[in-house]
Each structure stands twice: as structure tokens, then as C-alpha cells.
C-alpha positions in Angstrom: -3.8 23.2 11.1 -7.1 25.7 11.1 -8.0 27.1 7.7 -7.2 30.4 8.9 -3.5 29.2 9.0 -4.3 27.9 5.5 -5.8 31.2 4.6 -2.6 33.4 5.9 0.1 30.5 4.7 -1.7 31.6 1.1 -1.3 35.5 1.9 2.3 34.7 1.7 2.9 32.8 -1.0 1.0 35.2 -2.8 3.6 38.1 -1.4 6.5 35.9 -3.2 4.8 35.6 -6.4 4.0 38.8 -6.6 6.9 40.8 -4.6 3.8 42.7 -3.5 3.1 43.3 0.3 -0.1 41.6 2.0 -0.5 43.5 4.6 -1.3 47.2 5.1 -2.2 48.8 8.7 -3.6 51.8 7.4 -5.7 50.3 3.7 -6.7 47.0 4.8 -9.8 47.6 1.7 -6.8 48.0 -0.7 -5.3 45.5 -0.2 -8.3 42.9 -0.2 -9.1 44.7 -3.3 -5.5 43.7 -4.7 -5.6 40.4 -3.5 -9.1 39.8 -5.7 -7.9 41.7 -8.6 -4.5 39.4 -8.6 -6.2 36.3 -8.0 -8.2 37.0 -11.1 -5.3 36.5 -13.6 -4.0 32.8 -11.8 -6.2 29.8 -13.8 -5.7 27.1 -15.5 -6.9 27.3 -18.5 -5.3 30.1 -19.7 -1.1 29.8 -17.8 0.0 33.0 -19.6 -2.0 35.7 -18.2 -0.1 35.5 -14.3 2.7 36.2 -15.9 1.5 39.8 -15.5 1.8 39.5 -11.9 4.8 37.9 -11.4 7.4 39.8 -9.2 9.6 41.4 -12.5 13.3 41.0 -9.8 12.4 37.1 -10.5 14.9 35.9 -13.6 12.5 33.5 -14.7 13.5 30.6 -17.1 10.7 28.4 -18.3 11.3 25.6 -15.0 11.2 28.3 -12.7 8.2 29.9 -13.6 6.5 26.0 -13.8 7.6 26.3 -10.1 6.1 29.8 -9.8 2.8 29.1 -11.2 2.2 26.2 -9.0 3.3 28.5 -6.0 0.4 30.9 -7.4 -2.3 28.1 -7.6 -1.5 26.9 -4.1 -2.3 30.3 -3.2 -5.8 30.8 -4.8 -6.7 27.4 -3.2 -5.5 28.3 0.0 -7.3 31.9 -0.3 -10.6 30.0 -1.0 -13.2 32.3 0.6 -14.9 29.3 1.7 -12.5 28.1 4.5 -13.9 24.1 4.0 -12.7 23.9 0.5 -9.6 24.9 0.8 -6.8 22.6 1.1 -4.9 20.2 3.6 -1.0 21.1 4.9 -0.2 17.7 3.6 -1.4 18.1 0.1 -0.1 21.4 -0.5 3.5 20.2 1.0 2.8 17.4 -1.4 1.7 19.5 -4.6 4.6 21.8 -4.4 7.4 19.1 -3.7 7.1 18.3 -7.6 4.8 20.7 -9.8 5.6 18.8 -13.1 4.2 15.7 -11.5 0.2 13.7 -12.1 -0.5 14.3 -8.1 0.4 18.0 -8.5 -2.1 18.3 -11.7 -4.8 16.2 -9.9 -5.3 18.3 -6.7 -5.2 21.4 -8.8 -8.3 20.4 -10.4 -9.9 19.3 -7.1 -9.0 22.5 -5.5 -9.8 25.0 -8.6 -12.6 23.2 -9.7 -15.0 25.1 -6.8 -13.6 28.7 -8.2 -14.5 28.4 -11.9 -17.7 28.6 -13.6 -19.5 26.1 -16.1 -17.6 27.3 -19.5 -14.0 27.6 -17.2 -14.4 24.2 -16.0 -14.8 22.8 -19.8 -11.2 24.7 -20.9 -9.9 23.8 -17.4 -10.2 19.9 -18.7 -9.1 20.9 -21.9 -5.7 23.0 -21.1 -4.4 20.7 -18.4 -1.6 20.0 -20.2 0.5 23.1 -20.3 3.0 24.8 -17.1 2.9 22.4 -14.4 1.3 19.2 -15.6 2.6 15.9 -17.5 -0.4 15.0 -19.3 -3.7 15.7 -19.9 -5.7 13.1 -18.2 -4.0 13.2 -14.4 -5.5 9.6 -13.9 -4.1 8.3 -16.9 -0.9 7.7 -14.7 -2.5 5.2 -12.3 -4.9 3.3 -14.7 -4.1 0.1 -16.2 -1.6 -0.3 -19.3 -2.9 -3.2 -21.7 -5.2 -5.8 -21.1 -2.8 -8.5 -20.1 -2.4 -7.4 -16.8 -6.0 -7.1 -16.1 -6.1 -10.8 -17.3 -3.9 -11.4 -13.8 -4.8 -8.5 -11.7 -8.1 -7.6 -12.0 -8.4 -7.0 -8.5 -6.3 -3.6 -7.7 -8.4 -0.6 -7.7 -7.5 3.3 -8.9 -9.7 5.9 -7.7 -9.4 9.4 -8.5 -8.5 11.4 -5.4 -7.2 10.3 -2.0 -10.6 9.1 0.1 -8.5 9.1 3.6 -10.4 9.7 7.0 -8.2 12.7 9.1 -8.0 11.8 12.5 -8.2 14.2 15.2 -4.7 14.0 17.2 -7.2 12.9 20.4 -8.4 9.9 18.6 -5.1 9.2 18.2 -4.1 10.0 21.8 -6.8 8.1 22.9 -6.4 5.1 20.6 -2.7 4.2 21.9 -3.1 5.6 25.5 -1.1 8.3 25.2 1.4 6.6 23.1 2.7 4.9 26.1 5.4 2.6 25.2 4.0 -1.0 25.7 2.5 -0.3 22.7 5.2 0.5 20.1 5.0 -2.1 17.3 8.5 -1.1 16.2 11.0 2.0 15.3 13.2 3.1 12.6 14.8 6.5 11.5 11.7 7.3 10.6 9.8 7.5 14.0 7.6 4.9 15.9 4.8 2.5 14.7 2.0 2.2 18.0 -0.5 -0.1 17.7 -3.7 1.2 18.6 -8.1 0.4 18.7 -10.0 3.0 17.1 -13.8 3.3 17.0 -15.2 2.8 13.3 -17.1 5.5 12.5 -19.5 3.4 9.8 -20.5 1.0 12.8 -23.2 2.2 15.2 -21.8 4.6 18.8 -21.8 1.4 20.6 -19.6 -0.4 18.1 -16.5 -2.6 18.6 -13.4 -1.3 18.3 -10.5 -2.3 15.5 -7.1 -2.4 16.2 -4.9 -0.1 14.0 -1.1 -0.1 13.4 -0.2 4.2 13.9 2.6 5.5 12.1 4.3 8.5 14.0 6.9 10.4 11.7 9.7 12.3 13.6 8.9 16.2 12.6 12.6 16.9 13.1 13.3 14.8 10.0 12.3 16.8 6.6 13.1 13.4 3.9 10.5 11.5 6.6 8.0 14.1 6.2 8.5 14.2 1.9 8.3 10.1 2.2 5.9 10.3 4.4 3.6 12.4 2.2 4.0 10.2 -0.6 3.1 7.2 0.9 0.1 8.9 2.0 -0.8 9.9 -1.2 -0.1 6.8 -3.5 -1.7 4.2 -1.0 -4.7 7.0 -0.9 -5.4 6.5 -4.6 -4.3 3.0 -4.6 -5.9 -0.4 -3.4 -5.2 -4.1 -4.0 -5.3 -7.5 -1.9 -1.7 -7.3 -1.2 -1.2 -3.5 -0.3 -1.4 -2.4 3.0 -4.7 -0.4 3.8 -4.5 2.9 4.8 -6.8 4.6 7.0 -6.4 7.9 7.0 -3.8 10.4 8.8 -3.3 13.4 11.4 -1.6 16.5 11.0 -0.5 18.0 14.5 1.7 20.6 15.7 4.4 20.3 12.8 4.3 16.0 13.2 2.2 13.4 11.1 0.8 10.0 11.5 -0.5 7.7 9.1 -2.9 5.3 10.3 -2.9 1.9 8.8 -4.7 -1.4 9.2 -3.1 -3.6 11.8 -1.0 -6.7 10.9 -1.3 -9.7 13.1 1.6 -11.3 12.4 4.4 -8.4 11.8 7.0 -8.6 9.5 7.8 -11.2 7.0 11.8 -10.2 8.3 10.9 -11.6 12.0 9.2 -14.3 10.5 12.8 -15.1 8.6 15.7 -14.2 10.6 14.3 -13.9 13.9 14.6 -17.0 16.3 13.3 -18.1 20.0 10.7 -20.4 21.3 8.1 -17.8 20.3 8.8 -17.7 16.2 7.8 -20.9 14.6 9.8 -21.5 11.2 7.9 -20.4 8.1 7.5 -23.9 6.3 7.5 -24.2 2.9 4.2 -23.4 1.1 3.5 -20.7 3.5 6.5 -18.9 2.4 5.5 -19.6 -1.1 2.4 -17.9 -0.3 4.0 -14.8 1.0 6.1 -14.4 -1.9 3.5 -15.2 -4.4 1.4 -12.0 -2.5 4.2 -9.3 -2.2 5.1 -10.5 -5.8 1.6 -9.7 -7.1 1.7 -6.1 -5.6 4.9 -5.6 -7.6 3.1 -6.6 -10.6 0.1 -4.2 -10.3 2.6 -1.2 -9.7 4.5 -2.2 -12.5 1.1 -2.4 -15.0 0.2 0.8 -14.3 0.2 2.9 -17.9 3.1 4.8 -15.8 4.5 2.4 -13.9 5.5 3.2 -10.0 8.9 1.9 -8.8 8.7 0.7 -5.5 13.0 1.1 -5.3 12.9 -0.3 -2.0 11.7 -4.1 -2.3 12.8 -6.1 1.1 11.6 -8.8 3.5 10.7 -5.8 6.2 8.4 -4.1 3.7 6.3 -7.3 3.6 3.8 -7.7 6.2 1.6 -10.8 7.5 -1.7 -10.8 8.6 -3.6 -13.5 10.6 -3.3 -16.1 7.8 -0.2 -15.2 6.8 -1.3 -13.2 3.9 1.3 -10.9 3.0 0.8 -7.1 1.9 3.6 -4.4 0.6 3.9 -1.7 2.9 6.4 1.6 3.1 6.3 3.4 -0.1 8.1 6.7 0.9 10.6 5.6 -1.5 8.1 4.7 -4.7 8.8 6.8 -7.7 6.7 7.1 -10.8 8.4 4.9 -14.0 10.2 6.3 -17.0 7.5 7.2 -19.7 7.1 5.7 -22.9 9.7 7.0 -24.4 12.4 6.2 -22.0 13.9 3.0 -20.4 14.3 4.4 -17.2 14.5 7.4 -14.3 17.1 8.9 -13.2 17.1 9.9 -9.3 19.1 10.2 -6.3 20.6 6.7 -4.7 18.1 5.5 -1.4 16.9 2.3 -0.2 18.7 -0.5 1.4 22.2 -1.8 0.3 22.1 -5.2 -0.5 19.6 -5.0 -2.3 19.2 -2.3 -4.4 20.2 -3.2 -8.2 23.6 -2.8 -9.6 23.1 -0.3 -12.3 21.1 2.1 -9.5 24.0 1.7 -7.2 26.2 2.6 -10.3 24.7 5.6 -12.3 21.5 6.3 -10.7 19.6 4.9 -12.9 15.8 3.3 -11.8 14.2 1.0 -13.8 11.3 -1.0 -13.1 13.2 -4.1 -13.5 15.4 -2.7 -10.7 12.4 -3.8 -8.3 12.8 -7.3 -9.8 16.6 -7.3 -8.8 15.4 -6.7 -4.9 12.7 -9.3 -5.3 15.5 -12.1 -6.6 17.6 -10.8 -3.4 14.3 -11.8 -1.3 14.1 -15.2 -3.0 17.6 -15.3 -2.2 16.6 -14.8 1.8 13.6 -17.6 1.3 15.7 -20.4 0.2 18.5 -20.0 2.4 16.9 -18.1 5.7 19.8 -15.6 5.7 19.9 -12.0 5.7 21.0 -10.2 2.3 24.1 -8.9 4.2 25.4 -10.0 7.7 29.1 -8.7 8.6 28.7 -11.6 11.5 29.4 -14.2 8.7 32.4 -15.6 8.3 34.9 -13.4 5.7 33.6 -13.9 1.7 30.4 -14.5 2.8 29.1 -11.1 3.9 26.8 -10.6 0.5 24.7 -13.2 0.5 24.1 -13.0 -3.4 27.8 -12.6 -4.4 28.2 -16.2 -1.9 25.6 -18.1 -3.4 25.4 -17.2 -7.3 27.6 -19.9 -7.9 25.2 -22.6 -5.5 21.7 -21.6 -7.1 23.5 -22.5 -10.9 24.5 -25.9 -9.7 21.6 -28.5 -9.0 23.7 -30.4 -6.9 24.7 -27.5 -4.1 21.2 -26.1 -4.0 20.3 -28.4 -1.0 24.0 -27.1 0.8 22.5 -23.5 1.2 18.5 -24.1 2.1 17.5 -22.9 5.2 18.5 -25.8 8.0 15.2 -24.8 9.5 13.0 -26.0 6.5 14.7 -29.6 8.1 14.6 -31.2 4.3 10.6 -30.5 4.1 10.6 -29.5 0.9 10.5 -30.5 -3.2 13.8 -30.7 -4.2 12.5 -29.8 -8.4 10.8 -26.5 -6.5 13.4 -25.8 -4.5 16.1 -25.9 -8.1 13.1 -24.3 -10.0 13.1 -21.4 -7.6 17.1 -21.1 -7.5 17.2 -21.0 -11.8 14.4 -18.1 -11.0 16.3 -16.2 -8.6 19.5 -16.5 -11.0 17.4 -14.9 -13.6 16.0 -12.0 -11.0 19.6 -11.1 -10.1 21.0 -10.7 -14.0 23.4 -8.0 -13.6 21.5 -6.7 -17.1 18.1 -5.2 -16.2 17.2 -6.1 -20.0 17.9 -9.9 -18.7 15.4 -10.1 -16.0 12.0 -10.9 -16.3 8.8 -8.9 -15.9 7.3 -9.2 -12.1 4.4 -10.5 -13.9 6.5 -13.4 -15.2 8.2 -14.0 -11.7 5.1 -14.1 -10.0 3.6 -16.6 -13.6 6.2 -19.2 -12.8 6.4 -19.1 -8.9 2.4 -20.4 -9.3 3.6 -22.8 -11.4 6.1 -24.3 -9.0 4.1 -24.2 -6.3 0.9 -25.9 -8.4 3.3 -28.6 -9.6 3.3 -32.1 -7.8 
């Protein structure tokens, strides 16, 4: 999308802010003249003043005008009479979805910040926290909440904006031949995944080429493009060992695509539950490996000072690279944790049955130990190389946790329900150490389970013990 469209998308929001007409065939100087005169009263550091502006038919209560504000601050940026600073589609689809949220207050300072003067910019920093923001520092959401988790996860990285490449859609066109079909990777409700080679720009013109994994989301499909945003945006700000990388994206003709880095071997989920002469069991260690991994992302989400749920924790979210190192991927789903004054968020009911937690499926309710409930239903797919549901199995046995609770609590049926392909090849203390941990990742009270950063404490243990 050109910045004129940009440019004329903010025209319009403007005209339902203000009830006020943008266009005029016989005054065009008028109504540029408006258009400055209006824009003067929208800033953020001082809220009240567009208030003066705002269309008087709108019934505003306090949430609706925080909705109204934002829709008038989208529309300065986008009127940005220099057409390179003004904003992307995707961020302004992503700002408005929630004004009340940390991404909505961060890309309003980096698209203000151009507009204001020296003194402005000083009461800009020091009024963020009134009509459309949660708190005054909008990094203070993804930064690190005590020193104990730096003590384990050093490694993860916050920076402040989103530091993506945007592809042109001929890069992409040209990267996957067309899209031709030999080379989707895979397909969901979502779209297709292509793998594809594209030049790297910080290599010189004659450079080799890196493959890519390219994520198409179907434009017909208005939840893919809101997930789709989002995973754009926290894996933009985000980076640690055992996240997937993201490249950049592509916004064309209404559809998007994410470009991430490519994954050798796939899913963890093929690796699992798929079989044939090509798929080579996953022996023991290496799957402790994966898990360790996938468990450590979990734990830098979680020790954020605002922690992010991840709400959708499953073997096909974790994916293996040449050495089987695995990294979390998909976060469409992510939401941002209760705050400090709450035990948990309450949202609408997605993800995967089987294993979402109890309590979500019941009220709604997300907390972050809900993510640890999906990871004990993972461990639960590990030891015994079955799916979390599978209608195929025989009747009572269709929920793999509700089967084999009673099995992980008794030492002496833990070697009845390992995976037959692990043919006996592993500790049997590890293998009983793992099943008491799982038990303790599926207690039906979140209060019960333990922190991802004790989950992922006590799987190094097992697998350091001889």
C-alpha cells in the first residue's frame, strides 16, 4: 500500500472523528486549511483538547472516546506531510485493534515523535500515561521482571520497536517461483507456509542465497489477519535462542506474509506421531533436548515484568532445525499476562482442545500457568509418543491425559505406556522423574503447578543425572 493510500485512509478517519467532510470540489484551500487547524488540537501530551473536535452526535463514554482518540492519532500519523514517515497498513491495523494496549502506546510515540518539537517531545514522555495507554514506560511491558530470571535467561533480547525487513511481493514471487506448489511446507486454516531462497541484502550482489520458510495468510480470513499481526509484532520486538526468527513481512493487495527463517527439520509433531521409512524415532536425549528448548522460550515469556501467554502450547508449535534445536513458533494466539494486581486475564476461548487448561476451557480464564498445563500435555506426548487426542483409539482412551493420570502416579505402569519406539532405551529413574513432573504440570489447580522456570530447572536435572 502507497503512502498516498496511507495519506487518504487518514482523510477518513479524520471525517469520523470529526463528522466533518474531507472533501470539497469547489474549496479544496478550506479544507486543507481545516484539516491543519484540526490536526493541531490531536497530541499527546495534552488528551483533552480533541475533545473540541470530536463529532458532538458521538455519545461518548470514557472507553469510547480512548477508542476515539486513538482513531484521531492514527490519522495525524497517517496525514504526515512527509509521505516516508508515515505509517505501515499493518501497524495501524495493529494499533487500533487494542488502543489501551503497550504496542498501541509504543508506535504512537514512533509515529508522533517526527511532528512535535523539542519542549513537546519532553511532555510527550511525561503524559504517556493518560487515554489510550497502560503505563508510562511502553517498554516496561517486555523487559525483564527480577533478577532471577536473568540468572537463567540472560540470552533473550527486547528491543524497542519492530526492526523487520518489508519485502517487496516480487521478492517473494521470485523467492518461491511463483508459489508453485512443490514448494508448500505445509497448510492450515490459516493459509500456506512455501519455503523459499531469498538474497541477503547485508551480503555483497553476488551473495548466496538463504532458504526462508514464507508464511501466506488467507486475506479472506479477518482472525488470520488480527493473529497474524500480532505475531508479527511480538516476534519483531522479541528475540531469544529458542524463538523462531522473523525476517520481515509483505503487505500486498489486501493479503500478508511473514517471512521467517527456515527450519530443517519441520515440526517436533512429525517428528512424534508421524511414521514411514523416512522419520527416524526421536531417541531419548534428543527429545530431552527439544523439550528443554521450547521449555526455555516459555520461561523467557513468562519473566517478562508483563508476562505474555503463549495460550496455545503444542508439539506443532515446536520447530527443529538442523541439530534438532527446537524453537517456539505461531504466536497469533499470545496475549499479554494479568498485571500485578491480578491472577489472571480473562479472554475469549481459542487454541487446541486437548490441551488447553481446565479452568480456560471452564470460565475463560488465562493464566500463565495455563501455558504450563499445555506443556505437561506435551510431556505427556514425549513419554508415550501419542497424540493428546486421537478418536482412532480404542473407547476410554480418546484423552490421552484423562487415560494415563493414573499410569504416570504409579512407578510400576510407567514403563506400560512409553513410547514402543524408544525400544526400552531409556533411564527408567528419568523416565518416573519426568512422569511425577508431568503429574505436577497437569494439576487441575493452576496455583498447583510449577513456574516454567521450575519445569525447565528440574528437566536439566534429570537429564544431567547418571
Amino acid at each position: 500500500m502507497c503512502a498516498y493510500d496511507i495519506y487518504c485512509f487518514g482523510k477518513v478517519l479524520l471525517e469520523l472523528v470529526t463528522g466533518h467532510p474531507g472533501f470539497d470540489d469547489h474549496n479544496v484551500s478550506s479544507i486543507n486549511g481545516w484539516m491543519d487547524k484540526v490536526l493541531c488540537y490531536i497530541n499527546t501530551y495534552d488528551k483533552e483538547l480533541f475533545v473540541n473536535i470530536v463529532d458532538p452526535s458521538l455519545v461518548v463514554d470514557q472507553d469510547l472516546l480512548t477508542e476515539v482518540w486513538a482513531a484521531a492519532v492514527v490519522a495525524k500519523a497517517c496525514l504526515n506531510p512527509q509521505h516516508s514517515k508515515r505509517p505501515q497498513m499493518l501497524h495501524i491495523v495493529e494499533a487500533l485493534k487494542d488502543p489501551k494496549s503497550v504496542r498501541f502506546s509504543t508506535y504512537v510515540r514512533s509515529w508522533l515523535d517526527g511532528q512535535l518539537g523539542t519542549s513537546e517531545k519532553t511532555r510527550v514522555t511525561e503524559g504517556m500515561t493518560g487515554v489510550g495507554t497502560s503505563q508510562a514506560n511502553t517498554n516496561a511491558a517486555f523487559s525483564i521482571g527480577d533478577s532471577k530470571s536473568e540468572e537463567v535467561y540472560p540470552i533473550g533480547d527486547i528491543s524497542d520497536l519492530p526492526n523487520l525487513r518489508i519485502y517487496t511481493y516480487a521478492e517473494l514471487l521470485a523467492a518461491t517461483k511463483s508459489f508453485r506448489s512443490d514448494r508448500v511446507l505445509g497448510e492450515g486454516w490459516f493459509g500456506r507456509v512455501y519455503k523459499g531462497w531469498i538474497h541477503d541484502k547485508s551480503t555483497s550482489k553476488g551473495g548466496s542465497q538463504s532458504p526462508v520458510a514464507i508464511k501466506k495468510w488467507n486475506p479472506e480470513s479477518l482472525q488470520g489477519i488480527e493473529q497474524c499481526t500480532s505475531e508479527i509484532w511480538m516476534l519483531g520486538k522479541l528475540s531469544h535462542p529458542n524463538l523462531i526468527k522473523l525476517h520481515g513481512y509483505c503487505w500486498h493487495n489486501g493479503a500478508l506474509f511473514a517471512v521467517f527463517e527456515y527450519m530443517q527439520k519441520g515440526s517436533f509433531k512429525n517428528h512424534l506421531f508421524g511414521r514411514g521409512s523416512s522419520i527416524q524415532p526421536l531417541q531419548w536425549d534428543v527429545r530431552f533436548k527439544i523439550l528443554i528448548g521450547a521449555g526455555r522460550a516459555l520461561a523467557f515469556f513468562h519473566a517478562l515484568k508483563k508476562p505474555v501467554i503463549y495460550r496455545d502450547f503444542k508439539a506443532s508449535s515446536i520447530l527443529l532445525d538442523g541439530s534438532y534445536n527446537a524453537k517456539l513458533s505461531d504466536f497469533g494466539l499470545a496475549e499479554m499476562g494479568p498485571s500485578d494486581s491480578q491472577s489472571h486475564v480473562s479472554t475469549h476461548v481459542m487454541g487446541t482442545y486437548g490441551y488447553a487448561a481446565p479452568e480456560y476451557i471452564a470460565t475463560g480464564h488465562l493464566y500463565v500457568k495455563s501455558d504450563v498445563y499445555g506443556f505437561g500435555v506435551v510431556l505427556a506426548e514425549v513419554l508415550t509418543g501419542l497424540r493428546a487426542l486421537d478418536v482412532n483409539r480404542q473407547q476410554g482412551k480418546h484423552n490421552l491425559v484423562d487415560w494415563i493420570k493414573p499410569h504416570l502416579s504409579d512407578k510400576r505402569k510407567i514403563t506400560s505406556i512409553m513410547d514402543s519406539r524408544l525400544e526400552g532405551k531409556y533411564p527408567i529413574k528419568a523416565a518416573v522423574d519426568v512422569a511425577q513432573l508431568t503429574l505436577r504440570c497437569l494439576a487441575s489447580n493452576p496455583e498447583a503447578r510449577p513456574s516454567m522456570k521450575e519445569v525447565v530447572d528440574a528437566l536439566e536435572h534429570i537429564a544431567s543425572a547418571k
